[in-house]
Every structure is written in structure tokens, then in C-alpha cells.
C-alpha positions, -999 to +999 in steps of 0.1 A: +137-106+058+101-115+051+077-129+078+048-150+071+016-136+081-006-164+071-011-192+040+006-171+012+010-137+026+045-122+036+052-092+054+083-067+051+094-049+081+117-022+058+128+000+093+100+021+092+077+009+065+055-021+056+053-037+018+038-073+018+041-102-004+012-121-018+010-152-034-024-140-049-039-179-065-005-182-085+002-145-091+031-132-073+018-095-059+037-074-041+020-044-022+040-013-020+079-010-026+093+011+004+123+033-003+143+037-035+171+021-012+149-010-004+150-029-038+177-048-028+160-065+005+123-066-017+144-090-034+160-110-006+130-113+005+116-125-024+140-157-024+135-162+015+099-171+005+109-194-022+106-170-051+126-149-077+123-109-089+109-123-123+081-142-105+065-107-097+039-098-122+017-075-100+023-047-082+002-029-059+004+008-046-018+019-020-005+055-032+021+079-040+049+083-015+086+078-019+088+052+012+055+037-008+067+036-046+105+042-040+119+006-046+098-001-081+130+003-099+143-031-087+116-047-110+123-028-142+128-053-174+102-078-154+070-082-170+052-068-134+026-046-140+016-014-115-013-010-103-024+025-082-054+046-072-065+066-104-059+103-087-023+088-077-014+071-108-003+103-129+023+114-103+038+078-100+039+082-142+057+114-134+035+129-159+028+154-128+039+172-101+026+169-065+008+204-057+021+228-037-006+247-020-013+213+004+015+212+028+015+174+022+015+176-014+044+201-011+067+175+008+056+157-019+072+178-045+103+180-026+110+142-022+096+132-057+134+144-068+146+111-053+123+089-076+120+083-111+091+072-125+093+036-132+097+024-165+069-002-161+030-001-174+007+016-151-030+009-150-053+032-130-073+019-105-111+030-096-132+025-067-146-013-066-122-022-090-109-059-090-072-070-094-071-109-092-085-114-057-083-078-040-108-053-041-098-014-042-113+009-019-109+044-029-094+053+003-085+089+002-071+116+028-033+105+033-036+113-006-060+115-029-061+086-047-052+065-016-060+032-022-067+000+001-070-035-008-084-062+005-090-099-007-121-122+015-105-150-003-069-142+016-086-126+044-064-100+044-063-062+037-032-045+024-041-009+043-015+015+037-013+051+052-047+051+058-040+042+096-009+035+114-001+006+140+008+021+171+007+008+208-015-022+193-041-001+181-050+016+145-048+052+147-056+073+116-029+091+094-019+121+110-027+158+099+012+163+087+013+134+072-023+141+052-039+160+023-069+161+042-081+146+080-115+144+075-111+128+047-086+102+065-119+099+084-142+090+062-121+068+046-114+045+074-151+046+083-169+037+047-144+011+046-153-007+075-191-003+061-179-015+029-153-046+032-158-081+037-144-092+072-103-101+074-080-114+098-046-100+085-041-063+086-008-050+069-007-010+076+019+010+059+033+020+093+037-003+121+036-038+131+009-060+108-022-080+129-020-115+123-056-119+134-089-100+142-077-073+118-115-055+107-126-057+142-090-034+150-104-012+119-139-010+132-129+000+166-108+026+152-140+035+132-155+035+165-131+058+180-132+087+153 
């Protein structure tokens, strides 16, 4: 259910999509929540690793998509707190609607019918913010308050939809799949400028590196 990607980070293949689990120096984190069907292996998982749903006190969204935010329900009456990207964090509140002029956004507004906004406290995230032992990059381009995280003290980076696994390489998020590619662009290169080094990699799509994880993201840099 959960696979250990290194001292005190977990990864969850959820058929299609990635959430990880992070024992972030006695914080229980989880990164991303898959589908609204997925609560029930997030928590599975959670007691594979030695752990219960109650544990959780963090959450952390790399952004607003249903296969990204879909399983938050399962940790409803915990004391978890959600963390998200500040231009995300109003349409995970529900307090707005995706827009429908970007063809993204507009799939957006579609799917956003099979979630309900989660009845848990949501704090807004900015660029260079800290949360325990992750930094978060203001990522955007997938959406526009993508966010990535990565911790030097973990050595590992929580990446999201930024880039996709694929063949053993990164490749950037799609135009489909995007508010904006050039965006998506600059994103993955001013993060490579900008992070410390890290061996794990967890993208939202795809299989996680265990090691060497910036030097996949700077070659994708190098390949834009």
C-alpha cells in the first residue's frame, strides 16, 4: 500500500496518482490526497507504516485538482491542518469556482462537482514560505497557485504536476493538462535555480526517484 522511499518518507502508488507520507521530525504530513475514492487506502496506508488517521496533523497540496485534493475528506474531525498555494487555496475552500475561459480551469469546473470542500482549516501558502521542514516554491503553470515542496533536511521534494515521470525521465505538465506551458516552464527552471539539492523526487504522476532526484529536475531544466 505504501512504499518506503527513504528514512521517514512513504510513497502512494493510488493507480495513476502519487500522494506521499512524511514523518516530517514528529509531524505526520501527508502530501496530496488523490481521488475522493482514495481515502480509504490513504488510510491503510497509514497503518502499513506504523501509524493511525489521527496521527495526521499536516496536510500538503501541491494544488487544486480532484485526483490532488479528492481524498481530504477521510481526515475530517482530525485536528490536520491544510496547507496549499495561496492562488489555489480559495477553490479548495470552495469559496470559488475554477474559471472557464482556460480550457484547464474549465475541466476544472466540471470535476469540482465531485468534491466538497473539506471541512478542515486552510492556511494559504506564499512563495518561500516554511511548513515544518519543507520550503514552498510558488510553482505555477499546471495551476496557478501550484505549489512544490521540498525539505534539504529530508532530502526530498514533494513535486506534484509540475512534471510527470515518464520513461525514467521528468517531462513537464502537458499543455491539456495546464493553465499555461510557459509558465510550466519557468516553473521547473527557477526551481532548479532556487532549491537546495535532493535525492527523493515524488511527482504527482509517475513512478517517484529514490535517488539523484534535482539532477533528473535540472536535466529536465536542461531540456526545455
Amino acid at each position: 500500500m505504501v512504499q518506503s522511499l527513504g528514512d521517514d518518507v512513504w510513497w502512494y502508488d493510488l493507480t495513476g496518482v502519487n500522494a506521499a507520507l512524511v514523518d516530517d521530525g514528529g509531524t505526520l504530513t501527508l502530501i496530496d490526497t488523490g481521488m475522493p475514492w482514495h481515502g480509504d487506502r490513504l488510510i491503510a496506508g497509514l497503518i502499513e507504516a506504523g501509524f493511525e488517521r489521527r496521527d495526521v496533523e499536516r496536510i500538503l497540496l501541491t494544488h487544486y485538482d480532484m485526483d490532488h485534493v479528492g481524498g481530504l475528506s477521510a481526515f475530517e474531525r482530525t485536528d490536520a491542518t491544510v496547507y496549499v498555494g495561496a492562488a489555489d487555496a480559495t477553490l479548495v475552500a470552495g469559496d470559488r469556482s475554477p474559471p472557464l475561459g482556460n480550457h484547464k480551469g474549465a475541466f476544472q469546473r466540471l470535476s469540482s462537482a465531485l468534491v466538497d470542500p473539506p471541512e478542515l482549516p486552510i492556511e494559504p501558502l506564499s512563495d518561500g514560505e516554511t511548513v515544518g521542514s519543507f520550503t514552498a516554491y510558488h510553482t505555477p503553470g499546471h495551476t496557478p497557485g501550484h505549489v512544490s515542496y521540498v525539505s534539504e533536511s529530508l532530502s526530498a521534494a514533494l513535486l506534484g504536476d509540475v512534471v510527470r515521470e515518464k520513461g525514467g525521465q521528468f517531462h513537464p505538465s502537458p499543455w491539456y493538462l495546464s493553465y499555461d506551458t510557459c509558465d510550466v516552464r519557468r516553473s521547473i527552471t527557477s526551481l532548479v535555480e532556487r532549491a537546495p539539492p535532493f535525492e527523493i523526487a515524488v511527482p504527482g504522476h509517475g513512478t517517484p526517484f529514490e535517488r539523484g532526484g534535482s539532477d533528473r529536475l535540472a536535466d529536465l531544466a536542461a531540456r526545455l
